[in-house]
VEXDREN-2710 file (C-alpha; in Angstrom, 1 decimal):
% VEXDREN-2710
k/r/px/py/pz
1/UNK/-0.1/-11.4/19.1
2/UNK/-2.4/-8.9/18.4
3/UNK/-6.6/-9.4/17.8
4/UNK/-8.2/-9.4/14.1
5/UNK/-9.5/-6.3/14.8
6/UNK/-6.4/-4.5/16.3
7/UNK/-4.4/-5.6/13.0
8/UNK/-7.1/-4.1/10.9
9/UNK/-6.7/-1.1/12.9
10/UNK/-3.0/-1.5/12.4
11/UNK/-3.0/-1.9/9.1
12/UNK/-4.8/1.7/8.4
13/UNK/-2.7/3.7/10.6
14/UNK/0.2/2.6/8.4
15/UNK/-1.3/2.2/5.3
16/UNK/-0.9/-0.9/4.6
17/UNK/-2.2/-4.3/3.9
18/UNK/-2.6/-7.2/7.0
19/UNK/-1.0/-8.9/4.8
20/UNK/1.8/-6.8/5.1
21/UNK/2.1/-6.4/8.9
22/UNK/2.0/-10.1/9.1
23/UNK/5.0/-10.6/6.9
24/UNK/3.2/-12.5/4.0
25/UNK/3.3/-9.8/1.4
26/UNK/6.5/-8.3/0.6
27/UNK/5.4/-5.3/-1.8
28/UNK/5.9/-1.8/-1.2
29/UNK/3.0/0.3/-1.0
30/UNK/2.8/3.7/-2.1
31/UNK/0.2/6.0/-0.3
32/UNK/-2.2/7.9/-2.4
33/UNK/-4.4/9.3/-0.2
34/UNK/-5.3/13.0/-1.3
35/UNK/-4.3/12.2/-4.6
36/UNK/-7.0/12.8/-7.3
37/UNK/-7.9/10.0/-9.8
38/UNK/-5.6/11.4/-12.7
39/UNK/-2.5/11.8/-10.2
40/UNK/-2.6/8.0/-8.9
41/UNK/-2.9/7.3/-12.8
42/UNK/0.7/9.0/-13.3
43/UNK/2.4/7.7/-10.6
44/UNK/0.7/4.2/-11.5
45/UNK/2.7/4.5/-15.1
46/UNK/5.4/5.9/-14.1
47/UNK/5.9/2.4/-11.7
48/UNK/5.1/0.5/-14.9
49/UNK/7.8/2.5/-17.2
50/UNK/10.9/1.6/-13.9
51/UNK/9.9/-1.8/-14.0
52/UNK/10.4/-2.2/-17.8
53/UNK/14.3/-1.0/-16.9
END
C-alpha cells in the first residue's frame, strides 16, 4: 500500500487523479499538457458533441 505522498507522486507520472489509481473514479482522462488554452477548448467540445450520440 503505498504512502500519501508516493500516490500523489503516482498520480502525476500518469496523469491522473488519486482518485483514479485508487479505483474510486472510473473516468477517462485525457492529457492536455502542451496544449494551448483554445486547443483543450476543442477537444473539450468535441467530447461534449460524442456524448450527445
Amino acid at each position: 500500500m503505498p504512502s500519501p505522498p508516493l500516490l500523489v507522486e503516482l498520480a502525476k507520472l500518469f496523469y491522473v487523479s488519486t482518485d483514479y489509481l485508487l479505483g474510486l473514479e472510473p473516468h477517462q482522462t485525457v492529457n492536455v499538457s502542451g496544449l494551448d488554452e483554445k486547443d483543450v477548448a476543442l477537444i473539450a467540445q468535441l467530447a461534449d458533441r460524442l456524448r450527445e450520440r
